[in-house]
Every structure is written in structure tokens, then in C-alpha cells.
BAMAR-764866 format. One record per residue (C-alpha): residue number from 0; residue in one letter; x negated, z negated, y. Coordinates in steps of 0.5 Angstrom, whole numbers. Layout:
BEGIN
+-----+----+-------+-------+-------+
:   i : aa :     u :     w :     v :
+-----+----+-------+-------+-------+
: NUM :  A :     X :     Z :     Y :
...
+-----+----+-------+-------+-------+
REM end
This chain:
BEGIN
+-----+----+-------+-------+-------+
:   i : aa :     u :     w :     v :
+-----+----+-------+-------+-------+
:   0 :  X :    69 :   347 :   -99 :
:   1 :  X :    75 :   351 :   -99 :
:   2 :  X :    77 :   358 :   -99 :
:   3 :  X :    78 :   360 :   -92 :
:   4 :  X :    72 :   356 :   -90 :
:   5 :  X :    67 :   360 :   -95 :
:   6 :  X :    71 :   366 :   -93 :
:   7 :  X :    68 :   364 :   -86 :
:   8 :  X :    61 :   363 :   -87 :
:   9 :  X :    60 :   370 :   -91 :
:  10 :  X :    63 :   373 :   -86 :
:  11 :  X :    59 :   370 :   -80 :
:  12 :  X :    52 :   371 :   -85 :
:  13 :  X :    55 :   379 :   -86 :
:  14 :  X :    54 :   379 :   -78 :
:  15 :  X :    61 :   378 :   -76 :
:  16 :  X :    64 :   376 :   -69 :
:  17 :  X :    69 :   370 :   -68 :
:  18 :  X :    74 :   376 :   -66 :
:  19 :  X :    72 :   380 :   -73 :
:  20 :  X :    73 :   374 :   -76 :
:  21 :  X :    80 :   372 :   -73 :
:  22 :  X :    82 :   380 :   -75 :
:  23 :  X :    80 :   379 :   -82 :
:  24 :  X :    82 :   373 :   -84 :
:  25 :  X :    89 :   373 :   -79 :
:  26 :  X :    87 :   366 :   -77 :
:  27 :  X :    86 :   362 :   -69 :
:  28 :  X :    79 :   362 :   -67 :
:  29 :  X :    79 :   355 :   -67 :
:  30 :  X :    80 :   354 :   -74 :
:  31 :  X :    74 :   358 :   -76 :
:  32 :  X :    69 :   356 :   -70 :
:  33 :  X :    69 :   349 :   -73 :
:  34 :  X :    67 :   353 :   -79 :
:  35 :  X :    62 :   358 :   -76 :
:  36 :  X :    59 :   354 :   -70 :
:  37 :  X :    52 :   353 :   -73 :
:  38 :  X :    52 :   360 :   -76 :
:  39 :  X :    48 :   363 :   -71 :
:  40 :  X :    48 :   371 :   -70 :
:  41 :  X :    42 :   375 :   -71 :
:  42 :  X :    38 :   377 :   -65 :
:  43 :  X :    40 :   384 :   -67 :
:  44 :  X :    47 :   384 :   -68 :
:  45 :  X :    48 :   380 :   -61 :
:  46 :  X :    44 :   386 :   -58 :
:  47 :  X :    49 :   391 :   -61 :
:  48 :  X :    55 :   387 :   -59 :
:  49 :  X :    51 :   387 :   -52 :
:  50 :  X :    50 :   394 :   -52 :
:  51 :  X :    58 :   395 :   -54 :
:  52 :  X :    61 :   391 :   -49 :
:  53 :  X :    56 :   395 :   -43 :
:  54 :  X :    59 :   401 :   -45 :
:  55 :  X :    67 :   398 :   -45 :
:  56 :  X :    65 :   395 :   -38 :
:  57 :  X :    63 :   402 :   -36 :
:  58 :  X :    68 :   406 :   -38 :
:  59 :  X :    74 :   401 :   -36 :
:  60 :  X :    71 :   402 :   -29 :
:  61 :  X :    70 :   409 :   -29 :
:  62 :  X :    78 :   410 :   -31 :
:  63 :  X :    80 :   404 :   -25 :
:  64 :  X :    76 :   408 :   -20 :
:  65 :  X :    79 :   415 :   -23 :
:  66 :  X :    86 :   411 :   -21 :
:  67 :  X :    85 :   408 :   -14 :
:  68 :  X :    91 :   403 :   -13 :
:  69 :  X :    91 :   407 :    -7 :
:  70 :  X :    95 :   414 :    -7 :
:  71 :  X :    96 :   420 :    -3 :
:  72 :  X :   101 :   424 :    -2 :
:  73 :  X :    99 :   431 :    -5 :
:  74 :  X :   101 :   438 :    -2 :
:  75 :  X :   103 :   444 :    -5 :
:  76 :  X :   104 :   448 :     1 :
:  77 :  X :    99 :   449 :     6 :
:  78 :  X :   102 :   447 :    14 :
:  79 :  X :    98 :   447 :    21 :
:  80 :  X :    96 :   440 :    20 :
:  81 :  X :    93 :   440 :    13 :
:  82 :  X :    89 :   447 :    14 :
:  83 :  X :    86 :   443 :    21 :
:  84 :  X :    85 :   437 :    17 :
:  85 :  X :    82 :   439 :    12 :
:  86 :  X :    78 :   445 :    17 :
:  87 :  X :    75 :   438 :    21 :
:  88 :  X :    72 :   436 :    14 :
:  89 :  X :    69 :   442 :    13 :
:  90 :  X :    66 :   443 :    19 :
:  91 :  X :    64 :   437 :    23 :
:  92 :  X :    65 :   433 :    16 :
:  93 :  X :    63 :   431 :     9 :
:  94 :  X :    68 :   431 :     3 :
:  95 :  X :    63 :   427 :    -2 :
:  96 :  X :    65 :   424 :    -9 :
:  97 :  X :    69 :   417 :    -8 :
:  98 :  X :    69 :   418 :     1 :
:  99 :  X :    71 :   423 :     5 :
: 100 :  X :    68 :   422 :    12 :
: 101 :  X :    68 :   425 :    19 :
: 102 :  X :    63 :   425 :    25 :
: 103 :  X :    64 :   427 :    32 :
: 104 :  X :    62 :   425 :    39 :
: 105 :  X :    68 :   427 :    41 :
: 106 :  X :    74 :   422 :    40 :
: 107 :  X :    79 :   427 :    41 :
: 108 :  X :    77 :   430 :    35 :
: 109 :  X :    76 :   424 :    32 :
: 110 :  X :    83 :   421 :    33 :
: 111 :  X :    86 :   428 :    30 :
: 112 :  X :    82 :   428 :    25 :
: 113 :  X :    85 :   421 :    23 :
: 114 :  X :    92 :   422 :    25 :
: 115 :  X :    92 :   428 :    20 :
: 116 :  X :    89 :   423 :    15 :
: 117 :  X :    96 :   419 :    15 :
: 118 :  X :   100 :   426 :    14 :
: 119 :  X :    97 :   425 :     6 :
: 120 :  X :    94 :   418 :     6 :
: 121 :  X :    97 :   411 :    10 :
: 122 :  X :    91 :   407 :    10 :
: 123 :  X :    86 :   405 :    16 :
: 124 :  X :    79 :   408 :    15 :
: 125 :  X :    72 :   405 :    15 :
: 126 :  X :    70 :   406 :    23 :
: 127 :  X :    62 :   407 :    26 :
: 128 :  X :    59 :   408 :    32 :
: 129 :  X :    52 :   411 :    33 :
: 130 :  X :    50 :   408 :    40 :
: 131 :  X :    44 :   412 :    40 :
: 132 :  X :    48 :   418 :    40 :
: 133 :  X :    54 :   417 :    41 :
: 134 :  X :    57 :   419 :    35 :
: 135 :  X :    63 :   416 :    32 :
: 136 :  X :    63 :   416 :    24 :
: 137 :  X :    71 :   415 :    21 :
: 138 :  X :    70 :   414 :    13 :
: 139 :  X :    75 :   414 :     8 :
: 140 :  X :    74 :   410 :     1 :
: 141 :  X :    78 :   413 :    -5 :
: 142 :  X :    75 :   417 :   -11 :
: 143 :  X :    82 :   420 :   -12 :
: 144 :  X :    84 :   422 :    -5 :
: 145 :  X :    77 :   425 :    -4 :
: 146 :  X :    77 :   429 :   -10 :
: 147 :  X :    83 :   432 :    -9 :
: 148 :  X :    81 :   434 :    -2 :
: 149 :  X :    75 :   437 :    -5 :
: 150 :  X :    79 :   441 :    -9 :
: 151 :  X :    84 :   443 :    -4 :
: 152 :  X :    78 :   445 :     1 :
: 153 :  X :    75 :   451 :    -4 :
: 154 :  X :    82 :   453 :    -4 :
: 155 :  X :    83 :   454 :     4 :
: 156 :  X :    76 :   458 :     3 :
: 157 :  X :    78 :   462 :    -1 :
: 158 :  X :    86 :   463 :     1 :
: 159 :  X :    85 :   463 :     9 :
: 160 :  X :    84 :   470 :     9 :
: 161 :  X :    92 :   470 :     6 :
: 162 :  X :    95 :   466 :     9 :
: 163 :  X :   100 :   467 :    17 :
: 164 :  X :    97 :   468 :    24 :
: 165 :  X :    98 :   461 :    25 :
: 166 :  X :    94 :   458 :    21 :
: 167 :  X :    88 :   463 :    21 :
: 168 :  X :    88 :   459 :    29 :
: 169 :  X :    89 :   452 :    27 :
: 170 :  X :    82 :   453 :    22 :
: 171 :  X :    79 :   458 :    27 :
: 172 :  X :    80 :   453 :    33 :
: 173 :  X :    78 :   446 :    29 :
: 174 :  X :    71 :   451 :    27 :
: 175 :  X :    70 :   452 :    35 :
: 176 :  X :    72 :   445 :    37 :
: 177 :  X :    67 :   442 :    32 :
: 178 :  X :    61 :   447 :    31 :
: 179 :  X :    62 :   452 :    38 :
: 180 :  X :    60 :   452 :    45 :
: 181 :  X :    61 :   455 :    52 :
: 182 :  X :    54 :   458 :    54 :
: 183 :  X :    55 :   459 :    61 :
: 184 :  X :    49 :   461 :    65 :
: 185 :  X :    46 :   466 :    69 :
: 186 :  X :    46 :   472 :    64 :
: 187 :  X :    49 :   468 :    59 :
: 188 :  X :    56 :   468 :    57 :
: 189 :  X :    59 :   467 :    50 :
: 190 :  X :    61 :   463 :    45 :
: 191 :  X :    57 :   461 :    40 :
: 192 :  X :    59 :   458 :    34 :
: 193 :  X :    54 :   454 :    29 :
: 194 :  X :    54 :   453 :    22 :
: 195 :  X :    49 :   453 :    16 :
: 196 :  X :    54 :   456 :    11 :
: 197 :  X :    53 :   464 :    12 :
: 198 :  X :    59 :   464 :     8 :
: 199 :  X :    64 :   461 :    13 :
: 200 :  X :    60 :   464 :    19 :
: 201 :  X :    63 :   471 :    15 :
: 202 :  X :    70 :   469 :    14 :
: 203 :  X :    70 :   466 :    22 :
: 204 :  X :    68 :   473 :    24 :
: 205 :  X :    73 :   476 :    19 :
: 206 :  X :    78 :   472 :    22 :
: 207 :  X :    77 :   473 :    29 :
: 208 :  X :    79 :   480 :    28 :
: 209 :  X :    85 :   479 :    26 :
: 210 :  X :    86 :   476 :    33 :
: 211 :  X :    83 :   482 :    37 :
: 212 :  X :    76 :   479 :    38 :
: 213 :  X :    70 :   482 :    36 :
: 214 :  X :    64 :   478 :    35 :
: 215 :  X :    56 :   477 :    31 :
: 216 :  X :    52 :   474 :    27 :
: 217 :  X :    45 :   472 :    30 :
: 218 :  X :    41 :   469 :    25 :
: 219 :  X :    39 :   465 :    22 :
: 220 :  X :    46 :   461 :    23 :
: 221 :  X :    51 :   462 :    29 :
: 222 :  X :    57 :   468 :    31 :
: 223 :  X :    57 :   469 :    37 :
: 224 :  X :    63 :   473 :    41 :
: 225 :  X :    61 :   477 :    47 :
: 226 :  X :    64 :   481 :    53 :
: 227 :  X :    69 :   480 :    58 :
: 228 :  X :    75 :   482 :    54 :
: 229 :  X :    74 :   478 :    48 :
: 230 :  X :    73 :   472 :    51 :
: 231 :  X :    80 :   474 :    55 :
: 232 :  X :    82 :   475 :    48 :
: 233 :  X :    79 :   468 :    45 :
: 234 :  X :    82 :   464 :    51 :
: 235 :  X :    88 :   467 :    50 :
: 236 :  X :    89 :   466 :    43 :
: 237 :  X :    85 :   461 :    41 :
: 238 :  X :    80 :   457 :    45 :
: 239 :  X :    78 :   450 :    45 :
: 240 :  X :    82 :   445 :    45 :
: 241 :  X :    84 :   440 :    51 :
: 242 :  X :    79 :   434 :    51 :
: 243 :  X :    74 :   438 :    48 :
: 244 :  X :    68 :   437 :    52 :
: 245 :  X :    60 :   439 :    52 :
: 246 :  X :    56 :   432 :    52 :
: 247 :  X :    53 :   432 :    59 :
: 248 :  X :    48 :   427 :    57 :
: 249 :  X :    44 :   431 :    53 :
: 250 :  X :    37 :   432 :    56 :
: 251 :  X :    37 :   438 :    56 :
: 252 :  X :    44 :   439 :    59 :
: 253 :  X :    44 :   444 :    65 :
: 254 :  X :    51 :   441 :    68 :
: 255 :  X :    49 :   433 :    67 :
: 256 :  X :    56 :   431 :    66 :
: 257 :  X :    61 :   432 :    62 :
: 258 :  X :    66 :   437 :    62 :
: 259 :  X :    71 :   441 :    58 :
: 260 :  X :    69 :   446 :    53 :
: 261 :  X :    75 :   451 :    55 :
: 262 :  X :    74 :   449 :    63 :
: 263 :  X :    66 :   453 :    62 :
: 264 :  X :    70 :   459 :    58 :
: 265 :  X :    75 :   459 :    65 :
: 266 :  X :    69 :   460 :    69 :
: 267 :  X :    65 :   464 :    66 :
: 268 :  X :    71 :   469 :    65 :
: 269 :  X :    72 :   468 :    72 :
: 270 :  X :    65 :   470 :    74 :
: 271 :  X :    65 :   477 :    71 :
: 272 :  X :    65 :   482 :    77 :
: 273 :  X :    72 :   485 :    77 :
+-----+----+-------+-------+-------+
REM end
């Protein structure tokens, strides 16, 4: 026996793969197979290289995802359309980890929400109709873009309040066309807004003062603007935008049919005696 075949063997005996060998002995794995091919590992050697493969397989994946072959484009400074884009996901979406996705019935807002998406990310979202509702669900598949969005949301909160008059309205009208409505019926006339996050029912109010406004919070989860001349005030400056309309199939809609949202403002406001 010679001595690179004996050199094989021990080394196989010791628990070694055909790759450690190769790396010990600085030969082909076809010239140490036929060496070693009756040599079976031990069952709890192969367990450990099992176990050790597991762990590559996970890690490798986990840095592939962490890279999506496809990018974004980031920005450094926030303009009208990334504060309404990502306003829209704060408010009538999700920002969750490896998506970013947005709900609405209203396929302008859908629309914009995905026009918005192309300023930062050129690829085709996954798109979802719920026939039941009538709701349109637009999701975007990408751990990096939705990590960076996720980020990029916590410095909106936290910066909005700073930041120019044009972009206060851009985050304030994407809450109301997302969360709030026109409630005109006899003895009512306001506009409400909902949102589970006291939080951001708190800064929208904040926000609203800086346009003249003056509006409530009604527990347990909405801001309420009242009064003849802050609803001047609000259609004036910021309103609904157009398209946006109540869902006149709901079963308890008073109207029955669809109509826009700054349309009931309008008759509202018109309906204050003079």
C-alpha cells in the first residue's frame, strides 16, 4: 500500500470529508475516492457536517435577501412626493419586513400610491382585489426597499413637524384621503379622521394648527374638525383630494351612491345658515 493511500484511509478513519482530505493531502477527489469509497463516515460525523451545511445554507440566504438583486434608488432629502408616499403607507398601509404593501378601495389612491413607488423602486408590484369588499391591495416584495421605508417612515414622524408648509399638506391630506371622512347629516357637519395610533392622531392636530384649523380628539381613536370656519379653512387648504370618494355600498351609507368626499365638504359648508 502506498503512502498516499494510507495517508487517505487514516485520515477518512479520523472522521475526515473527501474536501478535508483534498485540503490535507493537495490531491483531486478522484484520486482519493478510490482510496476511501468503502470507508463510510461515522453516523455522528455526518450529523455534524449535516448540521454545519444547515447553518451555511441559512446564513447564505439570509445575505442574498438582505441584497435584493432589486435595488432602489434612496433619498437623502424629502420632497412632496416621498412625504405622500410614504404618508400612504403609514396610514392605509403596512411597512412589514421583506413587503411593503397598500390597501384602499379607491383606485386613485391606489394609483398614486403606486406612481409614487416608481420615484424610489422601478419594478411592477404584486396586485389583489377583494371582491367581497372591494378592496384593492398593491404589495411590493423586497426586504431591502421595505427595510428602508420602514426607517424612512420613523424619521417622517419624527421630523414633519419641522419640516416646510408644503410638506405639512402633503402628509396631512394623504391622512384625511386615507383615514377620514365627511360626516353630513342633519346635525352633523365634520370631519373626522380615524387612526388606532394616538400618537399620530396627536401630530395631525398639531399639524392642523399651523394651517389655521382648529380640531379635537374624540376617544377612543379619531380627530374631529368642527365649525363653520374651520371647515372653510380645511377645504381651503387642504381638502380631500379629487376622486376621492365615500363608498356608497356600504350598508349603512345614507347616500347610496358614490360620491366625493370634498363634494359632501362643499355641501356642508354651503348649508351653514349665513
Amino acid at each position: 500500500m502506498n503512502d498516499f493511500k494510507k495517508q487517505c484511509i487514516a485520515l477518512r478513519k479520523k472522521g475526515y470529508s473527501i474536501n478535508e482530505i483534498m485540503k490535507a493531502t493537495g490531491k483531486a477527489k478522484g484520486s482519493i475516492y478510490v482510496h476511501i469509497k468503502d470507508i463510510p463516515l461515522s453516523k455522528k460525523r455526518l450529523k455534524q457536517y449535516r448540521e454545519a451545511s444547515g447553518k451555511w445554507i441559512r446564513k447564505f440566504a439570509l445575505a442574498r435577501k438582505g441584497r435584493s438583486a432589486r435595488s432602489f434608488r434612496p433619498f437623502d432629502t424629502w420632497s412632496a412626493e416621498t412625504v405622500l408616499l410614504v404618508a400612504h403607507l403609514l396610514f392605509d398601509g403596512e411597512i412589514a419586513k421583506g413587503k411593503c404593501v397598500y390597501n384602499n378601495r379607491s383606485r386613485v389612491l391606489i394609483e398614486r400610491v403606486e406612481r409614487l413607488l416608481r420615484v424610489v423602486y422601478d419594478f411592477e408590484p404584486k396586485r389583489y382585489k377583494n371582491e367581497a369588499t372591494g378592496v384593492w391591495k398593491t404589495n411590493y416584495y423586497n426586504v431591502a426597499l421595505s427595510a428602508y421605508l420602514k426607517g424612512k417612515s420613523k424619521e417622517l414622524l419624527r421630523q414633519i413637524k419641522g419640516m416646510p408648509l408644503d410638506l405639512k399638506l402633503e402628509f396631512v391630506r394623504a391622512f384625511f384621503d386615507d383615514e377620514g371622512c365627511m360626516d353630513f347629516r342633519p346635525g352633523r357637519k365634520k370631519v373626522r379622521g380615524y387612526q388606532k395610533d394616538m400618537r399620530i392622531l396627536k401630530l395631525v392636530k398639531a399639524l392642523l394648527i399651523d394651517f389655521g384649523i382648529t380640531a379635537r380628539i374624540a376617544l377612543p381613536n379619531e380627530v374631529v374638525i368642527v365649525g363653520k370656519e374651520n371647515l372653510i379653512r380645511f377645504e381651503q387648504k387642504i381638502n380631500f383630494s379629487p376622486g376621492v370618494s365615500i363608498n356608497g355600498d356600504r350598508t349603512n351609507s345614507i347616500w347610496k351612491k358614490h360620491i366625493e368626499k370634498r363634494e359632501l365638504l362643499k355641501q356642508a359648508i354651503k348649508s351653514f345658515k349665513s
